[in-house]
OpenMM code with the backbone's topology and positions (N, CA, C; nanometers):
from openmm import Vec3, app, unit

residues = "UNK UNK UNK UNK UNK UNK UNK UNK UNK UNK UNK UNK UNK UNK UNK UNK UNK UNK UNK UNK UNK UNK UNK UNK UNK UNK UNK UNK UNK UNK UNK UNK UNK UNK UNK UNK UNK UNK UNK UNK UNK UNK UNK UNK UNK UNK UNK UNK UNK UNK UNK UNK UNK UNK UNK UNK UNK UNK UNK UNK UNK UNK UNK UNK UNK UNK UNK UNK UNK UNK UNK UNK UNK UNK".split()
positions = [
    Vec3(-1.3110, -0.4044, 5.9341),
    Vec3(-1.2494, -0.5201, 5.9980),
    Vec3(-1.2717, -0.6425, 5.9098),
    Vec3(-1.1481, -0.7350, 5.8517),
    Vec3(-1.1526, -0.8191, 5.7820),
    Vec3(-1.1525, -0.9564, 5.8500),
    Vec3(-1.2301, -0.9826, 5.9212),
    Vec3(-1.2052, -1.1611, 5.9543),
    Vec3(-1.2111, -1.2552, 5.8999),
    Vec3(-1.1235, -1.3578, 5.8739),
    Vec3(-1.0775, -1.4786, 5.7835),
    Vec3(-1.1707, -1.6013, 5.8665),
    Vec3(-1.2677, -1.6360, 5.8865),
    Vec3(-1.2997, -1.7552, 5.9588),
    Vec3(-1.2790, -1.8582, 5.9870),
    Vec3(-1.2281, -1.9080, 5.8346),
    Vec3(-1.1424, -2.0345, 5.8435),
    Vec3(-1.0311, -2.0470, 5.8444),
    Vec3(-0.9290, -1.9003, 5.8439),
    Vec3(-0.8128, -1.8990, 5.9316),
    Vec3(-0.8268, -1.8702, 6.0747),
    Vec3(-0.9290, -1.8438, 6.0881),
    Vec3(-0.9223, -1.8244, 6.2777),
    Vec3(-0.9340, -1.9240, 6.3392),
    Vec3(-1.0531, -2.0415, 6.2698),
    Vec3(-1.0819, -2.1616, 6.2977),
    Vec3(-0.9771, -2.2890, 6.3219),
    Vec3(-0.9078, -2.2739, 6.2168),
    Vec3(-0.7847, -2.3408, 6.2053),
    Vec3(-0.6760, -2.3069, 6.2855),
    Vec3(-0.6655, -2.1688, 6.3129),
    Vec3(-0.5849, -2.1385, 6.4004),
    Vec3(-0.5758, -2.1923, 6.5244),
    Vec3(-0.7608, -2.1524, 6.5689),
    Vec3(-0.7739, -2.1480, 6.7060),
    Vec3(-0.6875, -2.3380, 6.7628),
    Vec3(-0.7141, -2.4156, 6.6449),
    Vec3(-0.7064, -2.5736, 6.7132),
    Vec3(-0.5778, -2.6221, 6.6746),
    Vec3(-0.5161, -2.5409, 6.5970),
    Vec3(-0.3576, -2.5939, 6.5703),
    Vec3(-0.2591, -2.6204, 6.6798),
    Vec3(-0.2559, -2.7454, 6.6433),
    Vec3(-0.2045, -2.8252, 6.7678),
    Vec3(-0.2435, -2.8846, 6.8780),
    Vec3(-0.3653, -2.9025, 6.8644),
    Vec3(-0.4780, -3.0009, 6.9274),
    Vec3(-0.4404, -3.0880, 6.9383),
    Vec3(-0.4532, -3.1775, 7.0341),
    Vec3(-0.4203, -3.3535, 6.9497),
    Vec3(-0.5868, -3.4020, 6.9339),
    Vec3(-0.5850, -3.5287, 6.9423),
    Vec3(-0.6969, -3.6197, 6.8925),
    Vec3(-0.7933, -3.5964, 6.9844),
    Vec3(-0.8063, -3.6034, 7.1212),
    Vec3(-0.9421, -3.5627, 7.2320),
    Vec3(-1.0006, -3.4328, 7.2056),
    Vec3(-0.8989, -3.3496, 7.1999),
    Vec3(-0.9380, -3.1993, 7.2181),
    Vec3(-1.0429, -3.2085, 7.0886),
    Vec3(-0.9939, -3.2495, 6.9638),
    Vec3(-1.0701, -3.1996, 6.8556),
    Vec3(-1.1982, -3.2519, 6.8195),
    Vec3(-1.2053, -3.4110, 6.8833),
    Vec3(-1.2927, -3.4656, 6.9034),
    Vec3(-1.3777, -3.4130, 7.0178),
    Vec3(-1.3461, -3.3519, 7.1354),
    Vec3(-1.4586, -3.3296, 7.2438),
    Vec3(-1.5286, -3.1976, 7.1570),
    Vec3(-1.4497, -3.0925, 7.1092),
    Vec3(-1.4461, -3.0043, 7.0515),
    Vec3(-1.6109, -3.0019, 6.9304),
    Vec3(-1.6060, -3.1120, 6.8870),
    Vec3(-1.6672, -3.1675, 6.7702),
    Vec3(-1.8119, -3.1516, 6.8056),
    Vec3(-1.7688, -3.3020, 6.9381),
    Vec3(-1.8959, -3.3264, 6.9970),
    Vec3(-1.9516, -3.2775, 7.1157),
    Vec3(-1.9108, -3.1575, 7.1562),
    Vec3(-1.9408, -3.1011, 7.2243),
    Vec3(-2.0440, -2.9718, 7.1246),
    Vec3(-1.9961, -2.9231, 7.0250),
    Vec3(-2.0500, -2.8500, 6.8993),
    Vec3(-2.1773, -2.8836, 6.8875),
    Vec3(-2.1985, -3.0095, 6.8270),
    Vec3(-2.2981, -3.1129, 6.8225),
    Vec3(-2.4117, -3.0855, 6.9108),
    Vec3(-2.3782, -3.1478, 7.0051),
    Vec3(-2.4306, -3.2149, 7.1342),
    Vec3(-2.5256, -3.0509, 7.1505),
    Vec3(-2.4637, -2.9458, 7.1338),
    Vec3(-2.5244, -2.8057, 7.1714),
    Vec3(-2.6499, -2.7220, 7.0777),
    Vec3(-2.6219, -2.8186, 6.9797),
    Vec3(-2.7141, -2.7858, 6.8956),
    Vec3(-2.7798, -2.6407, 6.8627),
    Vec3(-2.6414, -2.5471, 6.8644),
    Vec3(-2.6462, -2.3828, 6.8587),
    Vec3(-2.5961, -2.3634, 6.7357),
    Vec3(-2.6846, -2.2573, 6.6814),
    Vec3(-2.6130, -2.1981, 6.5122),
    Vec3(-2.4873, -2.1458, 6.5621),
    Vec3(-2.4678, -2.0676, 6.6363),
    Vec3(-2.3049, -2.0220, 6.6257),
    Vec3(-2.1522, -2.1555, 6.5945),
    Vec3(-2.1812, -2.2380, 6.6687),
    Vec3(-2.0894, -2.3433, 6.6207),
    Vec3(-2.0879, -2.3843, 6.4886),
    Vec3(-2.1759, -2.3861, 6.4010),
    Vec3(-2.2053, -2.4222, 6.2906),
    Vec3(-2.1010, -2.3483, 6.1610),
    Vec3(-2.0283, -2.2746, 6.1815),
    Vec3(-1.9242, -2.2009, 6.0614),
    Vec3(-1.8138, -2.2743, 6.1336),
    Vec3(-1.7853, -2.3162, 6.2541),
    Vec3(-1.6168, -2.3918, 6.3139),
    Vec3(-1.6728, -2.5684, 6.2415),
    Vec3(-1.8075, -2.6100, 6.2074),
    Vec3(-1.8218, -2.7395, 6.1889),
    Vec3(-1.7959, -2.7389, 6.0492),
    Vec3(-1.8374, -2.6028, 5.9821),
    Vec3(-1.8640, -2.6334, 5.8610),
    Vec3(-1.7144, -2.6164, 5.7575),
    Vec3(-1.6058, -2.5691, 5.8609),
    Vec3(-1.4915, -2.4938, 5.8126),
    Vec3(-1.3903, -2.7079, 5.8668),
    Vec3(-1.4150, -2.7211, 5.9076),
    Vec3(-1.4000, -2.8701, 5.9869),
    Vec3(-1.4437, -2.9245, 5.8411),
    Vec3(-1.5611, -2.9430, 5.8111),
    Vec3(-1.6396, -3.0363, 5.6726),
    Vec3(-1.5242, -2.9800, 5.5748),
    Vec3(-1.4925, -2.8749, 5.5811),
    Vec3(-1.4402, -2.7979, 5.4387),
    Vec3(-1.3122, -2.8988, 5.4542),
    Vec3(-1.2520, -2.8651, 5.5710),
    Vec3(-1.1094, -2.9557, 5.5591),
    Vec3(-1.1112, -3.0884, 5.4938),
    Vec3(-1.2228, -3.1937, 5.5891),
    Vec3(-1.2438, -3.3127, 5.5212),
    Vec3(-1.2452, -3.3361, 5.4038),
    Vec3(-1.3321, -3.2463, 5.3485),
    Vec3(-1.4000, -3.2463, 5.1951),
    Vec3(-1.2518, -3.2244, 5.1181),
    Vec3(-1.1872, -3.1258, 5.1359),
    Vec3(-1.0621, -3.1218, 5.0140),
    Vec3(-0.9945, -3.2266, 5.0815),
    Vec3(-0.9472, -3.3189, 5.1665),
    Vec3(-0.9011, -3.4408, 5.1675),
    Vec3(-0.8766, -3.5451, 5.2049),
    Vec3(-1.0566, -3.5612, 5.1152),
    Vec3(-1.0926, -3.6800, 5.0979),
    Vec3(-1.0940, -3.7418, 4.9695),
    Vec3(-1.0830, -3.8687, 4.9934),
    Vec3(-1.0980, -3.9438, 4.8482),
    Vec3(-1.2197, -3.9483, 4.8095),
    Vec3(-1.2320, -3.9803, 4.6789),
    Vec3(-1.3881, -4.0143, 4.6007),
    Vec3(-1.4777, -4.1322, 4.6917),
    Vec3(-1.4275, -4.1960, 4.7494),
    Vec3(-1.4616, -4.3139, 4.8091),
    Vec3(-1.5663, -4.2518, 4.8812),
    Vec3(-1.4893, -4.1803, 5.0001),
    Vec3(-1.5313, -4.1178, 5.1238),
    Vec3(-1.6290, -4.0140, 5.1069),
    Vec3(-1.6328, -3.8998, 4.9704),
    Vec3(-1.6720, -3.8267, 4.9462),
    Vec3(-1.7748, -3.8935, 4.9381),
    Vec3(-1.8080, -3.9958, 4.8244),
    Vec3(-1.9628, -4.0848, 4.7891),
    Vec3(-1.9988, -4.1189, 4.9317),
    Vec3(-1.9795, -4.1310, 5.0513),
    Vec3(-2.0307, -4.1527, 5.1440),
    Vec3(-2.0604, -4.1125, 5.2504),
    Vec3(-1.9782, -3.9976, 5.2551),
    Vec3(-2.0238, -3.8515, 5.3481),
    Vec3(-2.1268, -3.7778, 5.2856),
    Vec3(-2.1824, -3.7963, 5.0982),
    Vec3(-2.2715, -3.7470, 5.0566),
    Vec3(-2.4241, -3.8454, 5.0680),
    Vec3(-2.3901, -3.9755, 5.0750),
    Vec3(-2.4823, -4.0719, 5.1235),
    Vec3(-2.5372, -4.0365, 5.2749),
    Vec3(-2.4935, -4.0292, 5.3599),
    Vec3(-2.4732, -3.9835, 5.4542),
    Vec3(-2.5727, -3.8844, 5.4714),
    Vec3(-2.5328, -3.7570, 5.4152),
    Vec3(-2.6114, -3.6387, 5.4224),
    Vec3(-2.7583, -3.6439, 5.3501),
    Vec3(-2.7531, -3.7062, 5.2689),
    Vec3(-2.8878, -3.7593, 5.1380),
    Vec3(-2.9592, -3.8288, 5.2539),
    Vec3(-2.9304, -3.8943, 5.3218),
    Vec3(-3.0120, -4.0107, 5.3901),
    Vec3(-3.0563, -3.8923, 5.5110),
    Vec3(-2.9932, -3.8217, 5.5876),
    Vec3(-3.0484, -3.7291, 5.7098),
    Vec3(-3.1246, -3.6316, 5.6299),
    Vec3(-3.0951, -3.5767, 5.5218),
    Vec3(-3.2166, -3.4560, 5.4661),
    Vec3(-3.3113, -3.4644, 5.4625),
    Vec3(-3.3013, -3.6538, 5.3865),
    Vec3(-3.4680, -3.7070, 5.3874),
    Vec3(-3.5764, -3.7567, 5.5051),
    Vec3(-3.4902, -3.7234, 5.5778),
    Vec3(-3.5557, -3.7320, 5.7578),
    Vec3(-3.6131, -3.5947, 5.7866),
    Vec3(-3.5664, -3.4441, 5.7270),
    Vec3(-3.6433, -3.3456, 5.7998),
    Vec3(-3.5526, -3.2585, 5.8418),
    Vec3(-3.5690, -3.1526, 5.9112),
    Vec3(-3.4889, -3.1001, 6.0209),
    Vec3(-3.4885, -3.1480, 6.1744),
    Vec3(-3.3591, -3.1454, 6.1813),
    Vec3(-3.3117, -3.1805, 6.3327),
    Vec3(-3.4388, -3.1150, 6.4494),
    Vec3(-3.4685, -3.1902, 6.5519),
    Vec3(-3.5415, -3.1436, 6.6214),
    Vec3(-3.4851, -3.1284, 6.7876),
    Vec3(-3.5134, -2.9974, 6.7989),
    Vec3(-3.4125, -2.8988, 6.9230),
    Vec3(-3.4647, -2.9527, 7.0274),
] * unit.nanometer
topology = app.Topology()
chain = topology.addChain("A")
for resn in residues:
    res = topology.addResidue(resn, chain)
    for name in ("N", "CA", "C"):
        topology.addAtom(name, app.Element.getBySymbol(name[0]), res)
């Protein structure tokens, strides 16, 4: 069995509008469960190919600044 993840992922929300994908997000979040974590990270992937350099330098600021805090605490 071949599953595509980030075609399923993409699938599953095509045609979402703006609440859905956002509750979607932060509802992910908010749950703080590894299983959500490949639909967030397939989400980052989208961003990441398009985004500008701008955004990129600051979604990586971003992440630099929370690493140096630790791991998230459950």
């Amino acid at each position: 069995m071949n599953i595509n993840i980030r075609e399923h992922i993409i699938n599953n929300f095509k045609g979402d509008n703006y609440e859905t994908l956002k509750r979607a997000i932060d509802e992910s979040v908010k749950a703080n469960d590894e299983v959500t974590l490949p639909g967030l990270g397939v989400f980052f992937e989208l961003i990441w190919e398009n985004a500008d350099q701008e955004l990129k330098n600051n979604l990586i600021e971003i992440i630099r600044k929370r690493v140096q805090q630790g791991p998230i605490n459950n």
